[in-house]
PALUMRO-462744 format. One record per residue (C-alpha): z, y, x; residue number from 1. Coordinates in Angstrom, 2 decimals, padded with zeros to 5 digits. Layout:
BEGIN
       up    north     east  seq
        Z        Y        X  NUM
...
REM end
This chain:
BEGIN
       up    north     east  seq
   091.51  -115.34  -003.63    1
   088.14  -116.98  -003.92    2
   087.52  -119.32  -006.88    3
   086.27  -122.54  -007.08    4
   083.56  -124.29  -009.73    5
   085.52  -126.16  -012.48    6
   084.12  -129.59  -012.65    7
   085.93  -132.04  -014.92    8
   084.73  -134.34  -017.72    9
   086.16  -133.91  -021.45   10
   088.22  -136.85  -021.54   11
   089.93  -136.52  -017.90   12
   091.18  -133.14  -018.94   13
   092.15  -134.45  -022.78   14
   094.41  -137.12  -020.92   15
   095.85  -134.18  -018.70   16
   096.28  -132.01  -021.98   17
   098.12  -135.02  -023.41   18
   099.99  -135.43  -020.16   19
   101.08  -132.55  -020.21   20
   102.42  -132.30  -023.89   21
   104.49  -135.63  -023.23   22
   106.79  -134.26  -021.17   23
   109.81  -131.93  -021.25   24
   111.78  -130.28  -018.33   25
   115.40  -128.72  -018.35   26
   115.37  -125.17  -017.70   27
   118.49  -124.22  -016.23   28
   120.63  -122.10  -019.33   29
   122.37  -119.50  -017.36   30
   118.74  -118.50  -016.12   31
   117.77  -118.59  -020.27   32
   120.62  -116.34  -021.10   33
   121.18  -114.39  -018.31   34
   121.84  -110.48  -019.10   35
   119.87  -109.27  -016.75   36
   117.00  -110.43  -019.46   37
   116.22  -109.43  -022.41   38
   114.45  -111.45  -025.42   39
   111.64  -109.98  -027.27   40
   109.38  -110.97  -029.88   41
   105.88  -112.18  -028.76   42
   104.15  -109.68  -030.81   43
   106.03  -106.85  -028.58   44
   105.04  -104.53  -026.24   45
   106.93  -102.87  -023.55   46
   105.77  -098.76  -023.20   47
   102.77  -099.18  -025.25   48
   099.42  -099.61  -022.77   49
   102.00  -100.80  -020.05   50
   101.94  -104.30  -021.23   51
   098.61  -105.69  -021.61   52
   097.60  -107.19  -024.88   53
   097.18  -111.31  -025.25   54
   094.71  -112.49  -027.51   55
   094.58  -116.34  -028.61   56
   094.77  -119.72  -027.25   57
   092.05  -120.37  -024.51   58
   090.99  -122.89  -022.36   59
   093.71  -124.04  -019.13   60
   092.34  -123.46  -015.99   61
   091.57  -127.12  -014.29   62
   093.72  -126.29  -011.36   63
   096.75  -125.76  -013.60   64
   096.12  -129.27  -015.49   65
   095.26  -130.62  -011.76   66
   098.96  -129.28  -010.51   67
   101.20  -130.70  -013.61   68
   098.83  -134.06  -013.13   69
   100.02  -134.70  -009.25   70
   103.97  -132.49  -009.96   71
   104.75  -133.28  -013.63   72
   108.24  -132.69  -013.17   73
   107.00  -129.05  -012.74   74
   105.51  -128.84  -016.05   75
   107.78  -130.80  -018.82   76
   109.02  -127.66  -019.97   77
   110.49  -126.59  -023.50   78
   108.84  -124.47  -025.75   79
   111.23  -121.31  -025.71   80
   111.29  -117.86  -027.21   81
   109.09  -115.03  -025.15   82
   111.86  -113.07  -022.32   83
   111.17  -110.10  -020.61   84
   113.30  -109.29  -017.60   85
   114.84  -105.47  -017.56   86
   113.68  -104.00  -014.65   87
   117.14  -103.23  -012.72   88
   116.68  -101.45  -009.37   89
   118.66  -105.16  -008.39   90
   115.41  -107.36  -010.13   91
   113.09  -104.39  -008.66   92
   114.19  -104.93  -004.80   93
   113.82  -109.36  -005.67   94
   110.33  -108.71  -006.74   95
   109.28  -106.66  -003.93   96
   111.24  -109.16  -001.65   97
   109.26  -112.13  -002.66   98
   106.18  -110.82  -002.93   99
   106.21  -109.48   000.68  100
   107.87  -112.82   001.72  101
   105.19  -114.93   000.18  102
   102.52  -112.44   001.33  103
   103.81  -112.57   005.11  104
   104.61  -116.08   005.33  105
   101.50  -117.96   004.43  106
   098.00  -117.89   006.65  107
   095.35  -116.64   003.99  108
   092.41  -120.19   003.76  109
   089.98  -120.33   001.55  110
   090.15  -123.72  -001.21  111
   086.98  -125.39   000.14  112
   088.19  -125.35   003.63  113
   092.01  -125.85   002.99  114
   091.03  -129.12   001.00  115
   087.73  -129.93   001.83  116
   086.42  -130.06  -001.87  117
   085.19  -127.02  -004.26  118
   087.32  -128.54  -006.64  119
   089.88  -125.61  -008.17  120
   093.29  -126.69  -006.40  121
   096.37  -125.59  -007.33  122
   099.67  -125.87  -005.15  123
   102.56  -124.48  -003.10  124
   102.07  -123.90   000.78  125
   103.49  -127.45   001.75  126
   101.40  -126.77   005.14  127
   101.67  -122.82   005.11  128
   098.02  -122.21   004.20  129
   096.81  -121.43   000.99  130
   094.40  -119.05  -001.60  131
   095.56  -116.65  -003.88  132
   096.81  -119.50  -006.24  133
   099.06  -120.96  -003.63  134
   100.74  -117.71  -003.30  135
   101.28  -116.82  -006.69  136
   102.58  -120.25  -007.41  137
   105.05  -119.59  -004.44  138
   106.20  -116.29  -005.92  139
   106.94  -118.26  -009.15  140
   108.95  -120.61  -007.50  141
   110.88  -118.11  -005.50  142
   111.68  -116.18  -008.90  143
   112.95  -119.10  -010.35  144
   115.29  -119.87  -007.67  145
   116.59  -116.49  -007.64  146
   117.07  -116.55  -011.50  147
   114.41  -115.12  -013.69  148
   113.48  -117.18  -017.01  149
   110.07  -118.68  -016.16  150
   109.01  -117.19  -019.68  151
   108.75  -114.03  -017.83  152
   106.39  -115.40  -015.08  153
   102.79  -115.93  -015.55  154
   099.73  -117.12  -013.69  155
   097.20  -115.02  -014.35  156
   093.20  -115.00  -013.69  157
   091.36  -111.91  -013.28  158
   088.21  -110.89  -011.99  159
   089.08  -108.69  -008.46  160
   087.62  -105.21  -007.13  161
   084.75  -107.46  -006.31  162
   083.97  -109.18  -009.51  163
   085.24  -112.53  -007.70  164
   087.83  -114.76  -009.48  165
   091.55  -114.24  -008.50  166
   095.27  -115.74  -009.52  167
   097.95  -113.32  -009.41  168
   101.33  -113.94  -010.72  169
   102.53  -111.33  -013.76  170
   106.28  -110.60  -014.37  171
   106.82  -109.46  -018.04  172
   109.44  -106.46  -018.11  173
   111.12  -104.33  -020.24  174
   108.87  -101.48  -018.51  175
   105.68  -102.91  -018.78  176
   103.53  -106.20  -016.91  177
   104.26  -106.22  -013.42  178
   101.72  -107.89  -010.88  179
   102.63  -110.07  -007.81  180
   099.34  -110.06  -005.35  181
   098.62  -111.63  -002.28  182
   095.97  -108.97  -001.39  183
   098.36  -105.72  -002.04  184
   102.17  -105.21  -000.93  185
   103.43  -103.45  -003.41  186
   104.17  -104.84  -007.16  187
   102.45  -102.87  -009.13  188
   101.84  -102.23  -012.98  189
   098.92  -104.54  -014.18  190
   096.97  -100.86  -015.26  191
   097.17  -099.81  -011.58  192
   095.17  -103.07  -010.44  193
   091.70  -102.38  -011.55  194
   091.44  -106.40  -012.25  195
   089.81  -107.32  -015.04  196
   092.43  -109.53  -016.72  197
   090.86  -113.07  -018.45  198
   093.92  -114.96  -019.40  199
   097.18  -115.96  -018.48  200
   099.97  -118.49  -019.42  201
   101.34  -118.11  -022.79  202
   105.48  -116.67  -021.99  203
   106.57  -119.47  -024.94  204
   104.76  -122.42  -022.94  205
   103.19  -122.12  -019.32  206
   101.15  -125.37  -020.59  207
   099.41  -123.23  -022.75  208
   096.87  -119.92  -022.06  209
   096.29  -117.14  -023.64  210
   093.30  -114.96  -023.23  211
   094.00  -110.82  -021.93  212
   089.77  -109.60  -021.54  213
   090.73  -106.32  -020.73  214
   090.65  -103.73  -017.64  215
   093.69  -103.43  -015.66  216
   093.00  -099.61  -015.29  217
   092.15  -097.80  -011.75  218
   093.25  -099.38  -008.75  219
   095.56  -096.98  -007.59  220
   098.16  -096.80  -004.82  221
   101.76  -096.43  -005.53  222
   104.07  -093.80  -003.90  223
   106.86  -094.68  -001.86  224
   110.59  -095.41  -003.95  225
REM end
């Protein structure tokens, strides 16, 4: 959950940037194509206010640039068209599944003392420990195993109940932005959050950010399905 103070000179992160536009990854085609998604247009929305609108490009968080730098492999991804998944009561039970997996499985640690340096650091829970981008980074991998097109999973940054900087993962839908959050059980809508939402990755290329600035609503508990 807490956030770290990005320190990084112009020309390490132009040789990340550049890094990261060298390379391309296969993304599996079934997951692409699968019906249980559903291909939309990037200017869409999905029940009006239940998707939150992306402005432009923006800057990529360090710790993203940091991740691809030291797992590349993870990042040389096509470009590919924007992909919501629908929201089957089948994809419903996966999210909920994950996120409670990921939620229960690692022991919460702050960056600073998990690595030792305030330094942003981005990376899955090799050691079980982590911050709120180690377990939305987790979720994401999870989802992908189980299926979902990766354009349809987002790290996000938002500002949390306390004004402090937070990574969540988002899951487009054909219902609306879904959010995957180490400090709440339940996947809820991103208007349910009460976040204030600053950017996220762009659903054509996660090597690319787009900015959100906008209020995720009332925090507001969900009742029981």
């Amino acid at each position: 959950m807490l956030r770290s103070p990005h320190v990084l000179t112009s020309s390490f992160l132009i040789g990340l940037v550049s890094l990261i536009g060298a390379t391309s990854l296969q993304v599996s085609p079934a997951a692409a194509q699968s019906s249980f998604f559903k291909r939309t247009s990037t200017l869409s929305t999905t029940g009006g206010s239940s998707a939150a609108a992306v402005g432009g490009t923006t800057s990529v968080p360090y710790g993203w640039l940091d991740f691809c730098h030291r797992r590349p492999k993870e990042c040389k991804v096509p470009a590919l068209p924007a992909t919501n998944v629908k929201l089957t009561s089948q994809n419903m039970q996966t999210l909920k599944r994950v996120n409670l997996k990921a939620n229960r499985s690692i022991k919460p640690v702050s960056n600073y003392d998990h690595w030792g340096t305030m330094v942003d650091h981005w990376d899955y829970p090799t050691d079980g420990k982590g911050d709120c981008k180690i377990y939305a980074l987790y979720k994401r991998k999870l989802l992908l195993a189980a299926g979902f097109p990766r354009q349809a999973l987002l790290m996000t940054v938002v500002r949390d109940l306390n004004n402090e900087g937070h990574t969540i993962l988002t899951v487009k839908t054909d219902k609306g932005d879904l959010v995957l959050d180490n400090l709440v059980d339940e996947v809820r809508p991103w208007n349910a959050t009460g976040y204030y939402f600053m950017k996220r990755q762009s659903q054509q290329n996660p090597n690319n950010w787009v900015s959100i600035n906008q209020r995720g609503g009332t925090a507001k508990r969900l009742s029981p399905s």
